[in-house]
C-alpha positions as CSV (number, residue, x, y, z in Angstrom):
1,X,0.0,0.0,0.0
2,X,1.2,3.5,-1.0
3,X,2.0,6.1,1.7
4,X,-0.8,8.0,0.9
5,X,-3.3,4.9,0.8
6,X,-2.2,4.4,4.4
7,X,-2.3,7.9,5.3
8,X,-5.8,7.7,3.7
9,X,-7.1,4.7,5.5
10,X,-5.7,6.0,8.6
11,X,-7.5,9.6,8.5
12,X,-10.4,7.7,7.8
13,X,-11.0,5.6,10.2
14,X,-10.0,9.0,12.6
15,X,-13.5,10.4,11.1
16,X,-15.4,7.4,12.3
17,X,-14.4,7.6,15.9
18,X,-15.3,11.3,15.4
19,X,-18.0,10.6,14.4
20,X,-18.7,8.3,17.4
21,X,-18.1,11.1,19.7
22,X,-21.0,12.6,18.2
23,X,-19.9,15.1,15.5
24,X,-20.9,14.9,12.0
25,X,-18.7,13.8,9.3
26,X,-19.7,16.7,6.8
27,X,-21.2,19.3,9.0
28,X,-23.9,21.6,6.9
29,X,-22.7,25.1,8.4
30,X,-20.9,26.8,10.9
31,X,-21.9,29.9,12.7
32,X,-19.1,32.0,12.9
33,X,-19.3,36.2,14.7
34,X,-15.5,36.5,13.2
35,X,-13.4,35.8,10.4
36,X,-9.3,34.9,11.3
37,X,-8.9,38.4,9.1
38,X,-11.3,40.2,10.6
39,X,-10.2,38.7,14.3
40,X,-6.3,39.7,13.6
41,X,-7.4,43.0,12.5
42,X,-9.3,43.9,15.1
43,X,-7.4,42.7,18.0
44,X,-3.5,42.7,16.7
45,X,-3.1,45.7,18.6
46,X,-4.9,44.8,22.0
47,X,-2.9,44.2,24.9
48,X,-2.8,41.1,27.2
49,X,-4.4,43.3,29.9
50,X,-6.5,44.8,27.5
51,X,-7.9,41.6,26.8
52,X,-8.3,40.3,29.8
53,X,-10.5,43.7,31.3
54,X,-13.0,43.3,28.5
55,X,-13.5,39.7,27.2
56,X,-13.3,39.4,23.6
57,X,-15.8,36.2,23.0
58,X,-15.5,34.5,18.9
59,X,-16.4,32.0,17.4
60,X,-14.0,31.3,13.9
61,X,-13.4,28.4,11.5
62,X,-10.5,27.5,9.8
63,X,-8.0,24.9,8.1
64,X,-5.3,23.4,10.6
65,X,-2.4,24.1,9.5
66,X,-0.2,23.5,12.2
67,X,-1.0,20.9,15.5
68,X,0.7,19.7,18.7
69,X,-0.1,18.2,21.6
70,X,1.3,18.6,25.0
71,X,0.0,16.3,27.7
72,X,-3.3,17.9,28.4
73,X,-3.2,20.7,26.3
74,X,-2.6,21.7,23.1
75,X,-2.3,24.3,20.1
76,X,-3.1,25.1,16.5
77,X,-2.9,27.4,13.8
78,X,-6.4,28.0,11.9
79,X,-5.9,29.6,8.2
80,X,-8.5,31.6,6.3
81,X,-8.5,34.4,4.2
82,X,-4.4,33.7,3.7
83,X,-3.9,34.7,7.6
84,X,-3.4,32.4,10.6
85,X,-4.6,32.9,14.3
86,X,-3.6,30.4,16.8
87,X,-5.6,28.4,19.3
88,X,-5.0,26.9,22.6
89,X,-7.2,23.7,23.6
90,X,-7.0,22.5,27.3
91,X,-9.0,19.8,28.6
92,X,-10.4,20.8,31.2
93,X,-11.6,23.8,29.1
94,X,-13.0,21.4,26.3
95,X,-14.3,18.9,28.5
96,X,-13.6,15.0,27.8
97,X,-15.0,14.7,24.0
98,X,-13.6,18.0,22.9
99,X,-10.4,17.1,23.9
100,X,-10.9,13.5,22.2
101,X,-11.8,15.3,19.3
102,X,-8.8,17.2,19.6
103,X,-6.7,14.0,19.7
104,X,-8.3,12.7,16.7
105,X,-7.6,15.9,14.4
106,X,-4.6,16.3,11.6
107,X,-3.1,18.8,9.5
108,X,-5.3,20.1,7.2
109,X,-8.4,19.3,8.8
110,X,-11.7,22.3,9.2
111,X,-12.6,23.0,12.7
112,X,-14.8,25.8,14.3
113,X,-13.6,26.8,17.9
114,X,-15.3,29.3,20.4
115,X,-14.0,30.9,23.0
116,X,-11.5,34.1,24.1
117,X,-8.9,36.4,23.1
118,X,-5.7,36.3,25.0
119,X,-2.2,36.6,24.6
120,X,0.3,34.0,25.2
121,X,3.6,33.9,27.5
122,X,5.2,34.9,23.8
123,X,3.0,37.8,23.3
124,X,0.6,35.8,20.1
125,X,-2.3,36.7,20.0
126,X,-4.6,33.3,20.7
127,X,-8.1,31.5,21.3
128,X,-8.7,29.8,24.4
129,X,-10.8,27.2,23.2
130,X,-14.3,26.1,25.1
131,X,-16.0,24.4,22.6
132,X,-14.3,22.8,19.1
133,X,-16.8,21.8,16.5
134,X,-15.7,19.6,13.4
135,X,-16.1,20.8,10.0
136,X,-14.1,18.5,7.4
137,X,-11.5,15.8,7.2
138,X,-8.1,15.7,5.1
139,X,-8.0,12.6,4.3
140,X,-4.9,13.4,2.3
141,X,-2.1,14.5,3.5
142,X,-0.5,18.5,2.2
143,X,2.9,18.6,1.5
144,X,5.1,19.2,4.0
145,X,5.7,23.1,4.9
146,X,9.3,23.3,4.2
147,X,9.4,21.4,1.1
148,X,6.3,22.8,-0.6
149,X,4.8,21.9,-3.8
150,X,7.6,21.7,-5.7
151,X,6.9,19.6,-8.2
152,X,5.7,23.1,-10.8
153,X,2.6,21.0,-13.2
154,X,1.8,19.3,-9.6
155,X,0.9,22.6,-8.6
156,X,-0.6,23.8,-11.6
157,X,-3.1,20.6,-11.7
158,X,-3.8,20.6,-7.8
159,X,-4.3,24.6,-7.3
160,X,-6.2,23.7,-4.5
161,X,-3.2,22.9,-2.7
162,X,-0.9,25.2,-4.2
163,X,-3.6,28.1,-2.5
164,X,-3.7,26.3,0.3
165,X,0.4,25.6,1.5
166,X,2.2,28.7,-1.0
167,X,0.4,32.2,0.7
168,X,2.6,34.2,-2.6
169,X,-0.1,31.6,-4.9
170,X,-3.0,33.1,-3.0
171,X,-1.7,36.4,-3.6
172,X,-1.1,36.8,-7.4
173,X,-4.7,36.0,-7.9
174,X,-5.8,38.7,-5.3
175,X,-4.1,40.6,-7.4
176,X,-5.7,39.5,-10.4
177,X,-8.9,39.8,-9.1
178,X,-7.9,43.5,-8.1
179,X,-6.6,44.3,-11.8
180,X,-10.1,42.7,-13.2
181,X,-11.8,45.2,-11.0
182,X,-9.4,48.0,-11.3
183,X,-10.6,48.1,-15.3
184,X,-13.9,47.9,-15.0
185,X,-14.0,50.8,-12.6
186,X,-12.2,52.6,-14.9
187,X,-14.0,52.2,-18.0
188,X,-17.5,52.5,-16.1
189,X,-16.0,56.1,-15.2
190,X,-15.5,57.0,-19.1
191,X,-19.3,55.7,-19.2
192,X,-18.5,52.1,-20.9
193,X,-20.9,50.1,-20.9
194,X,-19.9,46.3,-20.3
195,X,-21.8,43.7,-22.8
196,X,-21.9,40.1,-23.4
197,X,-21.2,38.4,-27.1
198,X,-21.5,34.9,-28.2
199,X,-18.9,32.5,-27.2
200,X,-20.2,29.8,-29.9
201,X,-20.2,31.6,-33.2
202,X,-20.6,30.5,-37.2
203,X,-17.6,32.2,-38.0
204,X,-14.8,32.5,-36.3
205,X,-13.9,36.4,-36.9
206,X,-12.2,39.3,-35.3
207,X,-8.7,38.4,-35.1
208,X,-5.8,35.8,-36.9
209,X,-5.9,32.6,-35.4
210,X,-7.0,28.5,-35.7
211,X,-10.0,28.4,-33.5
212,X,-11.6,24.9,-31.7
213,X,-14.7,23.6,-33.6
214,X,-17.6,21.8,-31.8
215,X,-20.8,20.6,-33.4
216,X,-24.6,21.6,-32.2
217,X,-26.6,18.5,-32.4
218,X,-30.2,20.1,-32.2
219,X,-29.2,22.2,-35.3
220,X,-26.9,19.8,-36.8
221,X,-23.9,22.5,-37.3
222,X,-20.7,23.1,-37.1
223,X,-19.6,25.7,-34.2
224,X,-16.4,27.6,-33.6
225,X,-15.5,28.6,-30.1
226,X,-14.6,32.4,-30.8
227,X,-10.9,33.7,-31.1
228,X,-11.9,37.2,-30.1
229,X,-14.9,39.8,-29.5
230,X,-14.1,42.2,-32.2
231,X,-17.0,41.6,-34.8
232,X,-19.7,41.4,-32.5
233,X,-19.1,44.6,-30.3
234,X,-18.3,46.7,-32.9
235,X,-21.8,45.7,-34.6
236,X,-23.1,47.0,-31.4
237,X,-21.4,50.3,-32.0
238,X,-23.7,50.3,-35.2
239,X,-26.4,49.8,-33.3
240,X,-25.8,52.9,-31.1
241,X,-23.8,51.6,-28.1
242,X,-21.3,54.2,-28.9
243,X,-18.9,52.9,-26.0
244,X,-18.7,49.0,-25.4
245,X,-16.3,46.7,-23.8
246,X,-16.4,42.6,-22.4
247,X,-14.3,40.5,-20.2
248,X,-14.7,37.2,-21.5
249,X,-12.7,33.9,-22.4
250,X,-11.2,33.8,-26.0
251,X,-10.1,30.1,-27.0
252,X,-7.4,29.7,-29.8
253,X,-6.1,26.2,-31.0
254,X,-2.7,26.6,-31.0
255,X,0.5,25.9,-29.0
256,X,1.9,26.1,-25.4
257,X,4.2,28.2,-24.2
258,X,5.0,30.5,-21.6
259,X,2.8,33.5,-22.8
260,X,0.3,31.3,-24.4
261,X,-2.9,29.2,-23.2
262,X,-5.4,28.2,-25.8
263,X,-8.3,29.8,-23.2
264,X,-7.3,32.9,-22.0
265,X,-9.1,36.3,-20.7
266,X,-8.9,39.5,-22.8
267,X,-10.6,42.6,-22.6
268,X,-11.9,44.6,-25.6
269,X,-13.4,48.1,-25.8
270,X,-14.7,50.2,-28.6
271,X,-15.7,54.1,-28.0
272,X,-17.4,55.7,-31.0
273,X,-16.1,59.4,-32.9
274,X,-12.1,58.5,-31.8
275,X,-9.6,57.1,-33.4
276,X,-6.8,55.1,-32.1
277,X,-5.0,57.6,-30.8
278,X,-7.9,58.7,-28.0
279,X,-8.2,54.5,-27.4
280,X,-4.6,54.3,-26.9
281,X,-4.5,57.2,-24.1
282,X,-7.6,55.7,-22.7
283,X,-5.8,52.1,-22.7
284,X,-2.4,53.5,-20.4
285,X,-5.2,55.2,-17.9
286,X,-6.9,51.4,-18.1
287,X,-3.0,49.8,-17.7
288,X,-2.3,52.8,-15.0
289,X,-4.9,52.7,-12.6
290,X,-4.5,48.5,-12.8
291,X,-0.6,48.7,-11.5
292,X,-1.7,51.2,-8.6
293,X,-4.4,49.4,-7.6
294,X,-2.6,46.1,-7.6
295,X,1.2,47.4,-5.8
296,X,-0.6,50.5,-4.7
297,X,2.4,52.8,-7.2
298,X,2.9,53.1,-10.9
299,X,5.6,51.0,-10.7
300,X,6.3,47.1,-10.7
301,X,8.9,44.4,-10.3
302,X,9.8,42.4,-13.7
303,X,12.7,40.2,-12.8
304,X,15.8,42.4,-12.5
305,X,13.9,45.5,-13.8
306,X,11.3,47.9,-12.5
307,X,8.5,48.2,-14.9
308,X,7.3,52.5,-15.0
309,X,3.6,52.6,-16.1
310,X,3.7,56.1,-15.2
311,X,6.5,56.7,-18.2
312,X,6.0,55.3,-21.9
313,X,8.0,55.9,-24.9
314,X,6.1,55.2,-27.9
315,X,7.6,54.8,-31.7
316,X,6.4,53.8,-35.0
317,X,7.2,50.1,-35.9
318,X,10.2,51.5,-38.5
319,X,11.1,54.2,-35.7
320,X,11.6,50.8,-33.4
321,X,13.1,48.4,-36.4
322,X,16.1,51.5,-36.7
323,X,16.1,52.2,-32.7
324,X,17.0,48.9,-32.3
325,X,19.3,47.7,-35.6
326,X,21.8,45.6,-34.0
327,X,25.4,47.6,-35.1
328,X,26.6,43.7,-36.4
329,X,23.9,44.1,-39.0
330,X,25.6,47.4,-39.9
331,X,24.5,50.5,-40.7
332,X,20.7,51.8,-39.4
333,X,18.0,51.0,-41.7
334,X,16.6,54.5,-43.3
335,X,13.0,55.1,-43.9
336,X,13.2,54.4,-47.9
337,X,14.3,50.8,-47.1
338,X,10.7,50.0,-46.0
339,X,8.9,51.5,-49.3
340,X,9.9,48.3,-51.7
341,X,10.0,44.6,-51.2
342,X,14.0,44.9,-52.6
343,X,15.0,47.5,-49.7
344,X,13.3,44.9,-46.9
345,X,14.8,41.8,-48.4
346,X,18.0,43.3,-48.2
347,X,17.5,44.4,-44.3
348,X,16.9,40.8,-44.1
349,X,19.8,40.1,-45.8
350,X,21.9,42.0,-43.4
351,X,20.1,40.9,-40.6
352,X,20.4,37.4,-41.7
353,X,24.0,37.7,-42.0
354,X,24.3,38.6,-38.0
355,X,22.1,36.7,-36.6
356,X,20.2,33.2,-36.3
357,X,18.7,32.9,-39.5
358,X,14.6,35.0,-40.0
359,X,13.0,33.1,-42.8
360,X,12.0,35.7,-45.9
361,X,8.6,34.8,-48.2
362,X,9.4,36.8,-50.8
363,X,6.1,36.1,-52.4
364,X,4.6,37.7,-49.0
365,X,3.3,40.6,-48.6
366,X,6.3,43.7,-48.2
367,X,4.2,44.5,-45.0
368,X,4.7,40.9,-43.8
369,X,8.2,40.8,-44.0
370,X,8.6,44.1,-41.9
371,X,6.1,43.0,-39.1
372,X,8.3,39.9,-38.8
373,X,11.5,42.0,-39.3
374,X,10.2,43.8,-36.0
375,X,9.6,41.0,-34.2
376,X,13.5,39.9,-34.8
377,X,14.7,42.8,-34.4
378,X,13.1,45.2,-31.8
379,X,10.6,42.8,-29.6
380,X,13.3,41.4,-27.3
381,X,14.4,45.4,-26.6
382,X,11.2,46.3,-25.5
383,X,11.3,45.7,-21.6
384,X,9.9,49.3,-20.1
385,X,6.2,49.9,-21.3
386,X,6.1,51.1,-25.0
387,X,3.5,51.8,-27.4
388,X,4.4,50.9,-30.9
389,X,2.0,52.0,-33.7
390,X,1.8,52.1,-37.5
391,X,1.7,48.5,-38.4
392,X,2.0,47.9,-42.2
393,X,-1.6,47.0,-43.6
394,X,-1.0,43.7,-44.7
395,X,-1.2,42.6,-41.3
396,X,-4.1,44.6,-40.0
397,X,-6.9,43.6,-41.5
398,X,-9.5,45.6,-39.2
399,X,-7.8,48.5,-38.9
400,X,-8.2,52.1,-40.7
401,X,-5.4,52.7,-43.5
402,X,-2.9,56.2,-43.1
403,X,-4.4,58.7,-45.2
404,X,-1.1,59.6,-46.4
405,X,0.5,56.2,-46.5
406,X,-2.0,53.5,-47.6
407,X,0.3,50.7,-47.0
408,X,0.4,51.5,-43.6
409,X,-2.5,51.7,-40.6
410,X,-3.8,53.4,-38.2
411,X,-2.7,50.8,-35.4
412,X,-0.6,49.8,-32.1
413,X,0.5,47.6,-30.1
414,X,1.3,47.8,-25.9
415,X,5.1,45.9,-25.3
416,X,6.7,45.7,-21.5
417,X,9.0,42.8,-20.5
418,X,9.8,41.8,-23.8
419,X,6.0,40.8,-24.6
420,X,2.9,42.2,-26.2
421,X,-0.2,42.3,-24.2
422,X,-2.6,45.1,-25.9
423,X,-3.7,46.0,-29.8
424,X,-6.0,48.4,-31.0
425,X,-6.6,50.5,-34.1
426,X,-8.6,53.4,-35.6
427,X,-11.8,50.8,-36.8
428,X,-12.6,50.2,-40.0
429,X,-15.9,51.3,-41.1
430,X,-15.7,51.6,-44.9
431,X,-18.0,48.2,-45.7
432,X,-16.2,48.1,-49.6
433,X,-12.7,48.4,-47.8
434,X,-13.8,46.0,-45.5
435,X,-14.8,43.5,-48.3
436,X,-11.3,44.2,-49.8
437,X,-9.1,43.2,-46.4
438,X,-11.8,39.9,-46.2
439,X,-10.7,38.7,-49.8
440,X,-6.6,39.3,-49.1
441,X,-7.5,37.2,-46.4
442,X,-9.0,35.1,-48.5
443,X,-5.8,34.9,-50.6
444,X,-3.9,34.4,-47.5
445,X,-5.9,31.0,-46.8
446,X,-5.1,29.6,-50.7
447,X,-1.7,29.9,-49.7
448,X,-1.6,27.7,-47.2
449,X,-2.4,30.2,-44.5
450,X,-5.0,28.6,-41.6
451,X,-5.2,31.4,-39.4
452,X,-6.0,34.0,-42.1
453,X,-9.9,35.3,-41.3
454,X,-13.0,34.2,-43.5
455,X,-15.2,35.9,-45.5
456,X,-17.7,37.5,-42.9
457,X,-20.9,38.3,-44.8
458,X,-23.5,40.1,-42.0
459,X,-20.5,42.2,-40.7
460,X,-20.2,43.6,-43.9
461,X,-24.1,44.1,-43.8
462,X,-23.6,45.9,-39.9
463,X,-21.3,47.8,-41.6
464,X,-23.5,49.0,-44.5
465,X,-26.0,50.3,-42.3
466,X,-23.3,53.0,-40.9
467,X,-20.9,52.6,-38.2
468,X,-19.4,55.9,-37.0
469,X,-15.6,56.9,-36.6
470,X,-14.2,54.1,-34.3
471,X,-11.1,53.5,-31.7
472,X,-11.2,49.9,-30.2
473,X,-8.5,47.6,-28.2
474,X,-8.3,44.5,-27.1
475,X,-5.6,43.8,-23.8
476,X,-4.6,40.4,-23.0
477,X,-5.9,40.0,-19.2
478,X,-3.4,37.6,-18.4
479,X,-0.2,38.7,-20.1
480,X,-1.1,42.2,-17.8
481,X,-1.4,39.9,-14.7
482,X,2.1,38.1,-15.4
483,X,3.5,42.0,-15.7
484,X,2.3,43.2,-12.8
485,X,2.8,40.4,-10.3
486,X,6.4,39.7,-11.4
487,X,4.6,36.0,-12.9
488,X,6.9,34.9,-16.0
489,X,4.7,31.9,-16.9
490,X,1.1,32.6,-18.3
491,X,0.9,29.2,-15.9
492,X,0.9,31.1,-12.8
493,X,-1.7,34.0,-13.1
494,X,-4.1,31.3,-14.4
495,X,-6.2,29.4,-11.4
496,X,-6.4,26.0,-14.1
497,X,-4.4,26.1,-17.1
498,X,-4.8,23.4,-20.0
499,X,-2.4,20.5,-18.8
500,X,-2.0,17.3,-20.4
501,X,-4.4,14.4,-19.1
502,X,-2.9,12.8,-15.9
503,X,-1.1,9.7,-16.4
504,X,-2.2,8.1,-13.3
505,X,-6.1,8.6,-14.8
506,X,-7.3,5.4,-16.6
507,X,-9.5,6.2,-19.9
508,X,-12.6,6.2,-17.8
509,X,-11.6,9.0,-16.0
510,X,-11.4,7.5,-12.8
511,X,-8.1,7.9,-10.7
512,X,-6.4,5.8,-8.4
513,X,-7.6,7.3,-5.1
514,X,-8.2,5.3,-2.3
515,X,-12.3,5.2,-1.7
516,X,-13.1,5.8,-5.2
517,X,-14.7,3.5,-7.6
C-alpha cells in the first residue's frame, strides 16, 4: 500500500471515531461572529491586559495548519483568508469529547472553535478554546511546509493545494482579481458600458488565429468557439452603443508556451467618434490605474527591472526596427528601405548575416516581411512599457489605412517585459474596404495560410448600415497579470491552465484514489 493509501485509510477511520463522539462527518454550516482576518485585524493591537479587562468572546473556522499536543493541552494554527490565528485547547476547558476530538484531528483538517482572546507567554495573539466543532476531514495528507509543492505541473493541476500551502499563490490571484476590478471601474468612469457576445459563433472572426470547432446536435452544425470579440461589439457600436467593452474567455487552438494558453481572458473596448490615438491614451489610464491598484504605485517588479507605467515611450514600428538595428547588421536601416519589397529583403539580408537565420517569403506581402522583421529585431528590446503603432496593412486587417500612407494603418501595439499584451486601431468602417481586407485574407488562406480570417458576410451588412468613426483595443488579461505580479509563466496568473491528461487517470476518467470507484 502507497503512503498515501495508508495515510488515507488511517484519516479515515480517525473520522469514524469522530463521528462516534458525536460530531458529524460533513457538517452543513458553521456559525461564525468573526473571520481569522477580521479577528487579527481587530485585536492585533490589543494588549494582554487589554484583553483580559474586556473579554473578547468569537467563534471562527479554519483549516489546521499547524498541530501539537502537550499532555493535556494543546495548540493550533487555523488559516483563512491567507492569515493564521492560533488556538490553545485545554481539557479541562474542552471537557472530555472535545479534547478527544482534539486528539483525533490532523493537518489540514476544518474546525470551528469558540472561546477568548488572550495573549500568550510569547505575546501571540490566541483563542482559548471552550467548545471545538468539526467541519471536514483531510484525508490526504498536504505537502510538508518546508518542502512545498515543488513539483511546478503538480501545482498547476492541484491549485487547490498550491492556495492552500504557498500564501505568494493566493496572492497573485488577489491581485488578479484586483486588476479585473481595477478596469472595469475605470472604463465604467468613461461611461463604458460592459456587454456580453457569443462565445459559440458560425464564423470565427475578429482576429488571426485557428479556433476549436464543436458541433450543435439540435441544429446539426458546425460551431467555432470564438478567437476574439471584435465583430460582434463593434456591430453593437452600429447599433448605437457608442462605447462598449467585455471581459470574456477567447479560446485559440494553437500551442503552449509561456505566454500562451489556448483559453485565456482579454478585454476589448470600442468608443465611438475617436480614433486610435484617443483608445490608446484611454488604454495606459486602463493599464495605469490596474498597476496602482494592484502594488498601490505606478511602478512594478519584472525580474531584475522595474516596470514604470507612469512613463511610456512610444515609436512607430520602422522608428523601433532603426532604434534597435543591432550595429553587427551594420549601418541603421533609413525610412526608404521599408517603401519596396527589394529595400526589406535586403535588411533581411543583413540581418540574416548577423544573426540566427529570420525566414523571408518573398512572395509575402512587403508588409509581412517588416512585421516579422520587428519581431527579430526590436521585440526582445522592449522591456519598459512602450506603445508601438503604424503596423504595415497587410497585417491589419480591421484597422483604418494612413491617409497619407496606404500601406500602412492606423494601429498599435502595448510591449513591456519583452512581450505584447494590448492591440488596438482606428476601426474600420468603410464596408467596400472592408470587403477588400476579407478577400486578401482570402488569398492568405489559398496559400496555405490557416489562421487568415474568413469571409464575414453580416459584418459587412452591420457595416452597410453605418458605423461611425471608431477606436477599439483588445488587452490580453493575463499577459497584464504576469506584468504586474512579477509571474513569468502565463501558468501562474491562471487558477487552471490546460495540462496534459494525468497519467495516473485510466481512460474512464477515474483515478487511483483510495475510496473511489
Amino acid at each position: 500500500m502507497a503512503l498515501d493509501e495508508n495515510i488515507y485509510a488511517q484519516r479515515l477511520a480517525k473520522l469514524r471515531q469522530i463521528e462516534a463522539l458525536g460530531q458529524p462527518a460533513y457538517r452543513t454550516k458553521y456559525e461564525f461572529t468573526h473571520t481569522i482576518p477580521q479577528t487579527l485585524t481587530e485585536y492585533s493591537d490589543k494588549s494582554a491586559e487589554q484583553l483580559e479587562s474586556s473579554r473578547v468572546n468569537v467563534r471562527v473556522a479554519g483549516r489546521i495548519m499547524a498541530i501539537r499536543l502537550m499532555g493535556k493541552a494543546g495548540f493550533c494554527h487555523l488559516q483563512q483568508g491567507g492569515r493564521r490565528l492560533q488556538i490553545y485547547v485545554k481539557k479541562d476547558a474542552v471537557g472530555e469529547k472535545g479534547f478527544e476530538l482534539y486528539k483525533l484531528l490532523d493537518l489540514g483538517d476544518h474546525i470551528g472553535v469558540s472561546g477568548y482572546l488572550f495573549r500568550t507567554r510569547t505575546g501571540e495573539l490566541t483563542v482559548h478554546v471552550e467548545e471545538i466543532t468539526f467541519l471536514s476531514k483531510d484525508l490526504l495528507p498536504l505537502p510538508e511546509k518546508w518542502h512545498g509543492l515543488t513539483d511546478v505541473e503538480l501545482r498547476y493541476r492541484q491549485r487547490y493545494v498550491d492556495l492552500v500551502v504557498n500564501p505568494e499563490v493566493r496572492d497573485v490571484f488577489l491581485k488578479r482579481s484586483r486588476l479585473v476590478q481595477s478596469v472595469r471601474h475605470t472604463l465604467d468612469s468613461h461611461d463604458f458600458v460592459e456587454v456580453e457576445t457569443p462565445i459559440l459563433q458560425a464564423i470565427a472572426g475578429g482576429a488571426v488565429a485557428r479556433p476549436f470547432i464543436t458541433h450543435h446536435n439540435a441544429l446539426d452544425i458546425d460551431l467555432y468557439l470564438r478567437i476574439a470579440l471584435e465583430l460582434y461589439l463593434k456591430r453593437l457600436i452600429v447599433g448605437g452603443l457608442d462605447r462598449v467593452y467585455e471581459l470574456n474567455r477567447n479560446f485559440r487552438n494553437e500551442g503552449l508556451g509561456w505566454r500562451w494558453n489556448p483559453e485565456f481572458t482579454m478585454l476589448e473596448a470600442y468608443q465611438a467618434y475617436t480614433d486610435y490615438a484617443g483608445i490608446m491614451s484611454l488604454t495606459q489610464e486602463v493599464v495605469l490605474e490596474a498597476a496602482k491598484a494592484i502594488n498601490g504605485t505606478t511602478k512594478s517588479k519584472w525580474g531584475e527591472h522595474e516596470l514604470d507605467w507612469g512613463n511610456w515611450q512610444r515609436l512607430t514600428m520602422r522608428e523601433a526596427i532603426i532604434k534597435f538595428w543591432p550595429q553587427a547588421a551594420g549601418a541603421k536601416p533609413e525610412m526608404i528601405d521599408f517603401s519596396s519589397a527589394e529595400g526589406v529583403e535586403k535588411l533581411m539580408g543583413r540581418f540574416n548575416a548577423a544573426h540566427a537565420h529570420m525566414a523571408y517569403d518573398p512572395n509575402a506581402p512587403n508588409g509581412k516581411n517588416i512585421a516579422a522583421l520587428f519581431e527579430a529585431v526590436a521585440e526582445e528590446q522592449l522591456i519598459q512599457p512602450t506603445i508601438i503603432y503604424e503596423f504595415p496593412l497587410a497585417v491589419s486587417p480591421f484597422a483604418k489605412q494612413k491617409p497619407d500612407e496606404p500601406d500602412w494603418t492606423e494601429r498599435f501595439e502595448m510591449f513591456a517585459g519583452q512581450m505584447e499584451f494590448a492591440n488596438g486601431f482606428s476601426e474600420l468602417n468603410d464596408p467596400e474596404d472592408q470587403r477588400r481586407r476579407f478577400e486578401a485574407q482570402l488569398k492568405e488562406r489559398e496559400r496555405g495560410d490557416e489562421e487568415a480570417h474568413l469571409m464575414d458576410e453580416d459584418y459587412i451588412r452591420a457595416l452597410s448600415y453605418g458605423m461611425p468613426p471608431t477606436g477599439g483595443v483588445g488587452v490580453g488579461i493575463d499577459r497584464l497579470a504576469m506584468l504586474l505580479t512579477d509571474s513569468h509563466t502565463i501558468r501562474d496568473v491562471i487558477l487552471f491552465p490546460l495540462l496534459r491528461p494525468e497519467k495516473s487517470l485510466n481512460a474512464e476518467g477515474t483515478g487511483d484514489t483510495p475510496g473511489r470507484a
